[in-house]
C-alpha positions as CSV (number, residue, x, y, z in Angstrom):
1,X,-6.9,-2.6,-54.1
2,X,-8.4,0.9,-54.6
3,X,-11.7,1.5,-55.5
4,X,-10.5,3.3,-59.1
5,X,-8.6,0.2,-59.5
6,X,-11.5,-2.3,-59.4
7,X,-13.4,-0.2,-61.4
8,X,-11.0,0.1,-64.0
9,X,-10.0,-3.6,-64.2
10,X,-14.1,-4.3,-64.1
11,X,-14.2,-2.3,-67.0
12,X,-11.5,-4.2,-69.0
13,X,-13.0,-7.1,-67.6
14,X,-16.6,-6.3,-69.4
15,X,-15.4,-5.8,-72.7
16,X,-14.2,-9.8,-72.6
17,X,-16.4,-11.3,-70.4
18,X,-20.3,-11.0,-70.5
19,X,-23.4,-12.6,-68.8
20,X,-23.4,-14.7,-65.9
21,X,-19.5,-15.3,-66.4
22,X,-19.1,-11.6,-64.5
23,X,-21.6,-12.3,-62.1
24,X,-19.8,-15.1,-61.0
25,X,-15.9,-13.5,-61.6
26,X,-17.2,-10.2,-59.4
27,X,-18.9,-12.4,-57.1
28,X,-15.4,-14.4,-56.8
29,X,-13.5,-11.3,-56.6
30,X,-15.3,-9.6,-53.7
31,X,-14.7,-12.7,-51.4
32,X,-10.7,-12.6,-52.0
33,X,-10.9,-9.1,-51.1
34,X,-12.3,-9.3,-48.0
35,X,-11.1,-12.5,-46.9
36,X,-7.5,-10.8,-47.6
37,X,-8.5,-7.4,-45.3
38,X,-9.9,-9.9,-42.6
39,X,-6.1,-11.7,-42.4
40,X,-4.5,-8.5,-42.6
41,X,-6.0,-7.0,-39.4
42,X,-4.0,-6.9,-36.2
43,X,-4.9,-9.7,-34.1
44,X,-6.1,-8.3,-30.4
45,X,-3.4,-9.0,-27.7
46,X,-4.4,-11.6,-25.1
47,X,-4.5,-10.5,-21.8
48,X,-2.4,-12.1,-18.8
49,X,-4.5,-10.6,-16.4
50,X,-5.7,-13.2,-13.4
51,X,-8.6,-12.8,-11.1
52,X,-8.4,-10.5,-8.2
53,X,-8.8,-11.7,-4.6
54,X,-12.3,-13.7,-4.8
55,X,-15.2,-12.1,-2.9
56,X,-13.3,-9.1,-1.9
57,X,-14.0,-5.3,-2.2
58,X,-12.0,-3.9,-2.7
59,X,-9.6,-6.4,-4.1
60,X,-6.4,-6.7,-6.6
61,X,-4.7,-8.8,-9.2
62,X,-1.9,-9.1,-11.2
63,X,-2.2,-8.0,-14.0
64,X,0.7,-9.6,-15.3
65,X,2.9,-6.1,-16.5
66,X,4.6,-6.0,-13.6
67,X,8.4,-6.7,-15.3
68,X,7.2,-4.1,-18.0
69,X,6.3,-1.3,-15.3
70,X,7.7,-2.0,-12.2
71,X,11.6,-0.8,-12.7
72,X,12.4,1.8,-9.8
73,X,14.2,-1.0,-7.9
74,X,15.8,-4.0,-9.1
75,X,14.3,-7.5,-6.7
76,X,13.7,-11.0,-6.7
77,X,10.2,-10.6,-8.7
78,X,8.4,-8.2,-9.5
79,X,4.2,-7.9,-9.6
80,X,2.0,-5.0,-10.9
81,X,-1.5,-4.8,-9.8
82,X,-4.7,-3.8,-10.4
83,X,-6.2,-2.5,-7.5
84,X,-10.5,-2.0,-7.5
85,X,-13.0,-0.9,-5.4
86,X,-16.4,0.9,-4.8
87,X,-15.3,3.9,-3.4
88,X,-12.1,4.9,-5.5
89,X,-11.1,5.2,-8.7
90,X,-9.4,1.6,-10.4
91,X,-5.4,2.1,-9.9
92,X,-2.5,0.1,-9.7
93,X,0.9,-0.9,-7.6
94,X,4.0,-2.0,-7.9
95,X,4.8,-4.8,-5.7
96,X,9.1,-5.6,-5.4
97,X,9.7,-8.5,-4.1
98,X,13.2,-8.9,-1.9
99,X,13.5,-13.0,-1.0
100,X,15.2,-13.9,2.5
101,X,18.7,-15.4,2.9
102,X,17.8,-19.1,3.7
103,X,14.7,-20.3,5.7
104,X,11.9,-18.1,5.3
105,X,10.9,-16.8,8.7
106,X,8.4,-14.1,7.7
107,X,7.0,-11.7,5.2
108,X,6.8,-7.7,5.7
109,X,5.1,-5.2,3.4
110,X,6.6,-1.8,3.4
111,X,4.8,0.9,2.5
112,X,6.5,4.3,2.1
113,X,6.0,7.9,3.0
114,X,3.7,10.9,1.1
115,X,2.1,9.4,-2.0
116,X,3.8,6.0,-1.6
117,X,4.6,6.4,-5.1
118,X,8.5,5.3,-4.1
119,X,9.6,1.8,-3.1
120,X,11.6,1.8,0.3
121,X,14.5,-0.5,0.3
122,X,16.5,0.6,3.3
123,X,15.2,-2.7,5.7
124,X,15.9,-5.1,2.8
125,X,19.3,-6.1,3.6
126,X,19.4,-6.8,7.4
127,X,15.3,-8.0,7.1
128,X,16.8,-11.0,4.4
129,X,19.7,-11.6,6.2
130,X,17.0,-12.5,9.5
131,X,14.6,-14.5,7.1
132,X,12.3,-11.8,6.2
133,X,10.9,-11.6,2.7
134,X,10.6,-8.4,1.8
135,X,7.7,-6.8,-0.5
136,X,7.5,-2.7,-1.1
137,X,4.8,-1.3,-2.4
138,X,4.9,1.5,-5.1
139,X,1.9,3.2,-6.1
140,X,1.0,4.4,-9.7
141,X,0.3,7.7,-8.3
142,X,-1.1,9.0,-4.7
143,X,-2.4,6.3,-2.7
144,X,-3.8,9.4,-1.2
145,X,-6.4,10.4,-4.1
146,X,-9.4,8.5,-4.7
147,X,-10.2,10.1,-8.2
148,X,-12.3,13.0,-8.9
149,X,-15.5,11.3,-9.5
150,X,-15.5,10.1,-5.9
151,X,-16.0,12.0,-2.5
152,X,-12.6,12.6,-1.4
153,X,-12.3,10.2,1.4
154,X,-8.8,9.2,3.3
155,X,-10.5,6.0,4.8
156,X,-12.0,5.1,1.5
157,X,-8.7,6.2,0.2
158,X,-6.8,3.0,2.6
159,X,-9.1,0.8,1.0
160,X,-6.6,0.4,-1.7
161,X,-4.0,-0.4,0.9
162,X,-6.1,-2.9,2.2
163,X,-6.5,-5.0,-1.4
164,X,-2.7,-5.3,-1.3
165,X,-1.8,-6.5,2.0
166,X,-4.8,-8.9,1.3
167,X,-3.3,-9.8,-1.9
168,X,0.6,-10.9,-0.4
169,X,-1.3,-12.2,2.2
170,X,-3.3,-14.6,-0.5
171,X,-0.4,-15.2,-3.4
172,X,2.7,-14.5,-1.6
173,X,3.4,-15.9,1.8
174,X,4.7,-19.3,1.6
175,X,2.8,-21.0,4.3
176,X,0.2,-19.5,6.6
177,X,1.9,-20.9,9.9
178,X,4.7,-17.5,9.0
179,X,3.9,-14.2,10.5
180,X,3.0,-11.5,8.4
181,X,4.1,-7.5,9.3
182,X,4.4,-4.2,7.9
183,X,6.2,-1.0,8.1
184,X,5.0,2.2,7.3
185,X,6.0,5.9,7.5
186,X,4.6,8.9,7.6
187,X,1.8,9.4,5.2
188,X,2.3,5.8,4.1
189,X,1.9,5.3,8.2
190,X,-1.5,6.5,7.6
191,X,-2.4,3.9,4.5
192,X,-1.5,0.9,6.9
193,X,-2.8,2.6,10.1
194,X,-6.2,2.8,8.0
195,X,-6.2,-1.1,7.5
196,X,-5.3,-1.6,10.8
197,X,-8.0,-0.2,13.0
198,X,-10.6,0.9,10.4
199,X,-10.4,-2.4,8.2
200,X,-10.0,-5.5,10.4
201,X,-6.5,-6.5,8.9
202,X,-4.6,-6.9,12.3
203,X,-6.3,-9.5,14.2
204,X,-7.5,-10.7,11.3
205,X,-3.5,-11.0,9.3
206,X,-1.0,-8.7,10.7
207,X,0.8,-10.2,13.5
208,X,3.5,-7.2,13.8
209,X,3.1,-3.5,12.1
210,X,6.1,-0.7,13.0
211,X,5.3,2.6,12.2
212,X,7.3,5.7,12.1
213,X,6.2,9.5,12.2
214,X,2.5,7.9,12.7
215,X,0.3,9.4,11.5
216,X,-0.5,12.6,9.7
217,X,-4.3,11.6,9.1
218,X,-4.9,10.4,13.0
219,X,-7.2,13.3,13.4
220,X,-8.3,14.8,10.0
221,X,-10.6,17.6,11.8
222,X,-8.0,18.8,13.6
223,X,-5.5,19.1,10.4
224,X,-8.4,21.4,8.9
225,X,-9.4,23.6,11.7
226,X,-7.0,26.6,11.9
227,X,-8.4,27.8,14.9
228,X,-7.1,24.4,16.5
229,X,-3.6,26.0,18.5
230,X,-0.6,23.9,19.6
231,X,-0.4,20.8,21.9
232,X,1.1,21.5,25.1
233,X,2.5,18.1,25.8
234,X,2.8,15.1,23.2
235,X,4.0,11.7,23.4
236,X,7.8,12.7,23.0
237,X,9.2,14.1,26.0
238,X,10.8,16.5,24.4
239,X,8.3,17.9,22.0
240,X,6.0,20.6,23.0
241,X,3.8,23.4,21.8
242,X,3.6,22.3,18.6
243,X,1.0,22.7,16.1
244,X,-1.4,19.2,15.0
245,X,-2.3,20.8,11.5
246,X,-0.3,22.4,8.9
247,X,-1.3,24.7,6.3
248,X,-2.8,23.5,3.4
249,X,-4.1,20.2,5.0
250,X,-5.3,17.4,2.5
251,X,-7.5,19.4,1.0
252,X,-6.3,17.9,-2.1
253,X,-7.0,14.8,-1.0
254,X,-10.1,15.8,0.8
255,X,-11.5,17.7,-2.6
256,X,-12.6,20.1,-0.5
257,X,-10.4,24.2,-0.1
258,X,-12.5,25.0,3.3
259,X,-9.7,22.6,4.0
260,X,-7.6,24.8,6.8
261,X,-9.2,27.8,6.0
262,X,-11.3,30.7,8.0
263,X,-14.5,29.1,5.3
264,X,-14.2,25.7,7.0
265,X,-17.8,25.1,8.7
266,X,-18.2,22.6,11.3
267,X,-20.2,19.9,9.2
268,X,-17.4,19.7,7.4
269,X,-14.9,19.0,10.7
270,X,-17.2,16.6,11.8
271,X,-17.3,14.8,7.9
272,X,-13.5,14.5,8.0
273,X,-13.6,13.7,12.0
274,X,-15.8,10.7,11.5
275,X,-13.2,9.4,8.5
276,X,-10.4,10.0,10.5
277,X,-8.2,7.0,12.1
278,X,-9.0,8.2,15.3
279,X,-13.1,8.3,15.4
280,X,-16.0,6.1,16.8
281,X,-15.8,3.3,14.3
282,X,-11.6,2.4,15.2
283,X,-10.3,-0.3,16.8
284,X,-7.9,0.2,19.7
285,X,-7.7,-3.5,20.9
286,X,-5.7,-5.8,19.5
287,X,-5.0,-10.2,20.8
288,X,-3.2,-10.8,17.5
289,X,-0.8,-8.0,16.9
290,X,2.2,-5.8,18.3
291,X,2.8,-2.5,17.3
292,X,5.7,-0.4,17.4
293,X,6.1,3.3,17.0
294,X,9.6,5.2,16.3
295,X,9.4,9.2,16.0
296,X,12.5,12.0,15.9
297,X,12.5,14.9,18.5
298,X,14.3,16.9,17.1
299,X,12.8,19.6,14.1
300,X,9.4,17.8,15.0
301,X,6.6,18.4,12.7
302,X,2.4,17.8,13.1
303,X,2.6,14.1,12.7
304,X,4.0,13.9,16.9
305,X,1.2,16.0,18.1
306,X,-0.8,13.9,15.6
307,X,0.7,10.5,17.1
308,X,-0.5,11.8,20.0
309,X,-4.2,11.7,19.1
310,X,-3.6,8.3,18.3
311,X,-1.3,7.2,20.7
312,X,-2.3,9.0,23.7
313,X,-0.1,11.6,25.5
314,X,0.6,8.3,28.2
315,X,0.8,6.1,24.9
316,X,-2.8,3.9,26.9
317,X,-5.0,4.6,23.7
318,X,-4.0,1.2,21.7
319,X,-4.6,-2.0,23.7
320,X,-2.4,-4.8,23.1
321,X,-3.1,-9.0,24.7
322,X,-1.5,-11.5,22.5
323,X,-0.5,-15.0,22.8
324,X,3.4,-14.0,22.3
325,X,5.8,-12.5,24.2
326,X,6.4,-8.8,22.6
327,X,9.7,-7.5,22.5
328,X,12.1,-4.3,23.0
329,X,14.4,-4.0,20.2
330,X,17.6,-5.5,22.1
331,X,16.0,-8.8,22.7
332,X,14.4,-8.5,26.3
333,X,10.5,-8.7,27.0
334,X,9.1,-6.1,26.6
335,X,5.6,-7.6,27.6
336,X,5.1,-11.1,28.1
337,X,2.9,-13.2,26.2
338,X,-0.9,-13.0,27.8
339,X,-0.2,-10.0,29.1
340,X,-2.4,-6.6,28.6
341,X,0.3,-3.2,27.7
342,X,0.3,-0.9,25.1
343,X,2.6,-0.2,21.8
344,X,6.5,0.3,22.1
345,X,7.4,3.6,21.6
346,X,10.7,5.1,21.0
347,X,11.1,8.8,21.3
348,X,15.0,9.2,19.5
349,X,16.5,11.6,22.0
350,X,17.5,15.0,20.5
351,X,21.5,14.2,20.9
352,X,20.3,11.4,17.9
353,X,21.0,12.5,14.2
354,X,17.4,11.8,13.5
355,X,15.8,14.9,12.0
356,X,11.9,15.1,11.1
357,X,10.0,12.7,10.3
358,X,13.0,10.5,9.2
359,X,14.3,8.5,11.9
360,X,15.9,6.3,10.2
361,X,18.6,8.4,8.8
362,X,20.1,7.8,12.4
363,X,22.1,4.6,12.4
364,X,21.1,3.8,15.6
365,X,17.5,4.3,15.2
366,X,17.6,2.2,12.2
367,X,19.3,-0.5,13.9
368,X,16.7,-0.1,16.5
369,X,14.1,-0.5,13.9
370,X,15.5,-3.4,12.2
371,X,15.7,-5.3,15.6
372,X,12.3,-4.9,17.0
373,X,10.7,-6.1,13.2
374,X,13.3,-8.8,13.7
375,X,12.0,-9.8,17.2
376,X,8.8,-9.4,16.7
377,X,7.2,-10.6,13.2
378,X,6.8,-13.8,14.9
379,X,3.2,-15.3,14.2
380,X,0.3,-14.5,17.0
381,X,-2.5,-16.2,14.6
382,X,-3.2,-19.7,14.7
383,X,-2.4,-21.4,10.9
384,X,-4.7,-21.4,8.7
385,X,-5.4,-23.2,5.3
386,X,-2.3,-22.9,3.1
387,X,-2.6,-20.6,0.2
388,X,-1.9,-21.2,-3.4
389,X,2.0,-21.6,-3.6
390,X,2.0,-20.6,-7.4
391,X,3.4,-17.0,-7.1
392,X,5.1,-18.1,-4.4
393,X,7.2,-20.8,-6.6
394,X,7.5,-18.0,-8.9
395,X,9.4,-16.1,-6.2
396,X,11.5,-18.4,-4.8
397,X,12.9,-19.8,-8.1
398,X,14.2,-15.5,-9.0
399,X,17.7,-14.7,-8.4
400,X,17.4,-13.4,-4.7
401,X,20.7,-11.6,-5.3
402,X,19.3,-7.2,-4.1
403,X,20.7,-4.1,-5.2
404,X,19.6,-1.2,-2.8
């Protein structure tokens, strides 16, 4: 009702009613009115949101939109999470969830190339079929960026990479005596690479990680500085002279347009040396997890040279001792349980169809890949208390039928 139209019918009203019988009729009136405008408004929608990883930061949690959000690639479940922390801005992943063909033998996180903003189904088939559960992350947008009101930071960047794997470590797996892996290429490489050796998560969760074209960000310096010239010998045989930066850089990422330019100073090669993968604070020993590296040779690109930094030109810069044999891809030992080697590498010869950073577009590579996951996502951490099963149920009662 209108303001004109209650003082018109007040009017009309008057010349009827007088005294205290108005008092009490206006009185009367006023609470139906509002009573009515406080049962007309829009109730405010509950939220399905549940509480992200305790005692973490950063940390993530569902925040229960997943099946609402999460469409790129049809799976057995679907989550979307909120992902928080201190030194980025609040963002959010899609997690699609690919069950295993019978008994579950193991979980791997996949993590795709450039912004990660694009699931990465290609494993999914021959992974299920083996008893791998499958989960790829999608991010909102560039896993890359931590937001404008923050430093720009790769390493702070990772730490969003890092609430993930620790949430599907926490809600996902199905019992803590399976192992738990990841792949990762390229720039998405980089994310898991981060967690790795700057975070704690091998030894402390990872018992397996396979990377390929690893890693653009393993010296962030180097990417920057133009006056840096080519590498005269890399970890691939065949690849040579080739340049470890490309222009623009990160600089995007980095906030910063010195970023590969003749303006760079050298406090700023030192900032983005000592959040690079490769600095003082990484970790280049590992006693509970394998790791695998597959690159192309042919039409090479920065990320080799980079490798290299990370890898070593001899591949002796990551130190590997755990309490499992670790494989080659066809099934024999590559290093025997209790035994002190380095990361398998796999160079695809230039007679492969591998091109870039993509190797596996080659069949063979692939197959290679697919193998040495197979192998060796076997657990190298002792059990430890089982987690809460109830995403887990959620997963294993969803049609586990994939469409890739």
């Amino acid at each position: 009702m209108s303001e004109v139209e209650v003082t018109q019918m007040r009017n009309r009203i008057s010349s009827v009613v007088s005294g205290g019988a108005q008092a009490l009729f206006w009185a009367s009136l006023l609470t139906v009115v509002l009573l009515s405008a406080f049962l007309s408004s829009p109730a405010k929608a509950a939220t399905t949101e549940t509480p992200c990883v305790s005692g973490t930061n950063p940390g993530a949690c569902d925040d229960g939109t997943g099946p609402t959000v999460c469409t790129k690639l049809k799976s057995s479940a679907v989550y979307h999470l909120t992902v928080r922390g201190s030194n980025f801005q609040t963002t959010g992943a899609c997690l699609y969830v690919s069950n295993q063909q019978g008994t579950l033998k193991g979980d791997v996180v996949l993590q795709s190339g450039a912004g990660g903003t694009a699931p990465i189904p290609i494993f999914n088939s021959a992974w299920a079929a083996a008893g791998l559960r499958s989960t790829a992350v999608a991010w909102d947008s560039d896993w890359e960026q931590v937001g404008n009101a923050y430093s720009g930071s790769l390493r702070n960047a990772a730490g969003k990479m890092v609430a993930v794997i620790d949430w599907i470590y926490a809600n996902i797996r199905a019992s803590s005596a399976t192992p738990y892996c990841a792949w990762a290429g390229s720039a998405g490489s980089g994310a898991v690479l981060y967690a790795l050796t700057q975070y704690g998560e091998g030894d402390s969760k990872l018992d397996h990680v396979q990377v390929q074209a690893a890693s653009p960000f393993a010296r962030i310096d180097v990417l920057c500085d133009p006056t840096v010239g080519p590498m005269s010998t890399t970890v691939c045989p065949d690849v040579n002279n080739i340049s470890p930066n490309h222009y623009p850089g990160p600089r995007n990422y980095l906030h910063n347009n010195a970023c590969d330019s003749s303006k760079v100073t050298q406090q700023e090669l030192d900032e983005w040396a000592a959040m690079s993968i490769v600095s003082s604070t990484e970790q280049t020993s590992y006693t509970k997890t394998t790791l695998s590296a597959f690159y192309c040779q042919n039409q090479p690109n920065f990320t080799v040279p980079q490798g290299t930094y990370f890898l070593g030109q001899s591949n002796t810069n990551i130190d590997i001792d755990v309490p499992a044999d670790f494989y080659n891809p066809d099934g024999t030992v590559y290093c025997p349980a209790n035994t002190p080697c380095h990361p398998y590498l796999y160079c695809a010869p230039t007679t492969s169809t591998c091109v870039g950073e993509i190797a596996f577009q080659d069949p063979k590579v692939k197959a290679l890949e697919v193998d040495d996951m197979i192998h060796n996502c076997v657990s190298k951490h002792p059990p430890a208390v089982k987690q809460d099963s109830s995403v887990v149920d959620r997963i294993t009662a969803a049609d586990s039928s994939l469409t890739e």
